[in-house]
C-alpha positions in Angstrom: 0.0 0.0 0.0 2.9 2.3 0.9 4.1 2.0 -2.6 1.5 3.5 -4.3 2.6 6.3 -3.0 6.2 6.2 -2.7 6.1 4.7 -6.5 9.6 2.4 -6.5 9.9 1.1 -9.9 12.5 -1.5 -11.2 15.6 -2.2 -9.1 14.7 -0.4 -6.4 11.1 -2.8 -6.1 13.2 -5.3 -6.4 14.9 -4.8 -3.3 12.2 -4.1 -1.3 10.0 -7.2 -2.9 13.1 -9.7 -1.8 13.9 -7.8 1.7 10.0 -8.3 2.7 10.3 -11.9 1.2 13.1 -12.6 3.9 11.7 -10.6 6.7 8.2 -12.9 5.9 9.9 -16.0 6.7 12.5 -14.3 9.8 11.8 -15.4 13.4 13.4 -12.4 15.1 10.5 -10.2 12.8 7.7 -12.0 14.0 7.2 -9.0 16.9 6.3 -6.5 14.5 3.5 -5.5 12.8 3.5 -5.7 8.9 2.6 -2.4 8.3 5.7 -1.7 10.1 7.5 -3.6 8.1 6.5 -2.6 5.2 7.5 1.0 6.2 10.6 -0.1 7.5 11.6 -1.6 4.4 10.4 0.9 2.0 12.7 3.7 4.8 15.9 1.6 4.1 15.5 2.1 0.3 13.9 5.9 -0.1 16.4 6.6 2.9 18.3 9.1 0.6 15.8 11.2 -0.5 14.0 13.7 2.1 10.6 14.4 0.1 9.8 10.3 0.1 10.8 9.6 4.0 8.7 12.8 4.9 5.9 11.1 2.9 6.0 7.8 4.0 6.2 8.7 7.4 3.0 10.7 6.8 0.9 7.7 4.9 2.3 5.3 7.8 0.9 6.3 10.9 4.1 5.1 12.7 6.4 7.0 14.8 10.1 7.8 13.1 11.5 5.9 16.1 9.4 2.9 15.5 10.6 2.5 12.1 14.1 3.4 12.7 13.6 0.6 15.2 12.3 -1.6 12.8 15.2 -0.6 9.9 17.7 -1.4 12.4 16.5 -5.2 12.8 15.5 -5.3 8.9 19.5 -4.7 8.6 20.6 -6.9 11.1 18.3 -10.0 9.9 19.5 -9.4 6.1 23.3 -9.3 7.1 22.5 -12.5 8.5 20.5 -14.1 6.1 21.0 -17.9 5.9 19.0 -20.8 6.5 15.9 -21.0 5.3 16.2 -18.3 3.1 18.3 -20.3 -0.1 15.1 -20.8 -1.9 14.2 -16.8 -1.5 17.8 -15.8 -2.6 17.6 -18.2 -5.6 14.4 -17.0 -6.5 15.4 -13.2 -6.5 18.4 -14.3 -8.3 17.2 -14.4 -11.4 16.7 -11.9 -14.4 12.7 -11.8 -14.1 14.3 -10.1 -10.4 16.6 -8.0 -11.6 18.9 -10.3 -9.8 18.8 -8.6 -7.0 19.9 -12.2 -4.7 23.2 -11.6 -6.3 24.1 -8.0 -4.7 24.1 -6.7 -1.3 21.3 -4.1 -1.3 22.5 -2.5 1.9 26.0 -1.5 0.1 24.7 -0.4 -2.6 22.1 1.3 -1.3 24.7 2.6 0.7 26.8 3.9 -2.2 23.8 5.9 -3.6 24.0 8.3 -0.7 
């Protein structure tokens, strides 16, 4: 829902498509709500440009420290990503993906900034 208004197109849906994937089937995210997730996810990637956290903070009716809360987990369970999530790397490995399983989206996410 966040995206219709934050508008991510290619790559950068990609990345957020595989890092909710992963945080779907992550114990350590089971405390928070979706919604939250979602936001935090969609934070880490518009993280760089001003106007789209300011909106998404708006359309998500969470607090900036709940989803800096949540962006900080969302980091540590991707830098940690391994069992149970070959099948979800594979899967966003591939072209129809972007192959975004083949890069760490945190660095280069990183490197845009």
């Amino acid at each position: 829902l966040f995206n219709i208004f934050i508008k991510l197109e290619g790559v950068y849906l990609n990345y957020g498509l595989y890092i909710l994937e992963l945080c779907a089937f992550s114990y350590q995210m089971i405390k928070y709500k979706p919604s939250l997730i979602a936001a935090g996810v969609l934070m880490i990637i518009v993280n760089t440009n001003s106007v789209l956290k300011e909106k998404l903070i708006e359309q998500s009716f969470h607090s900036p420290e709940e989803i800096g809360l949540v962006c900080k987990d969302i980091i540590l369970m991707y830098q940690k990503v391994d069992n149970g999530s070959k099948s979800i790397k594979k899967k966003y490995s591939s072209s129809k993906y972007g192959s975004v399983g083949q890069v760490d989206i945190i660095e280069e996410l990183a490197k845009r900034s």
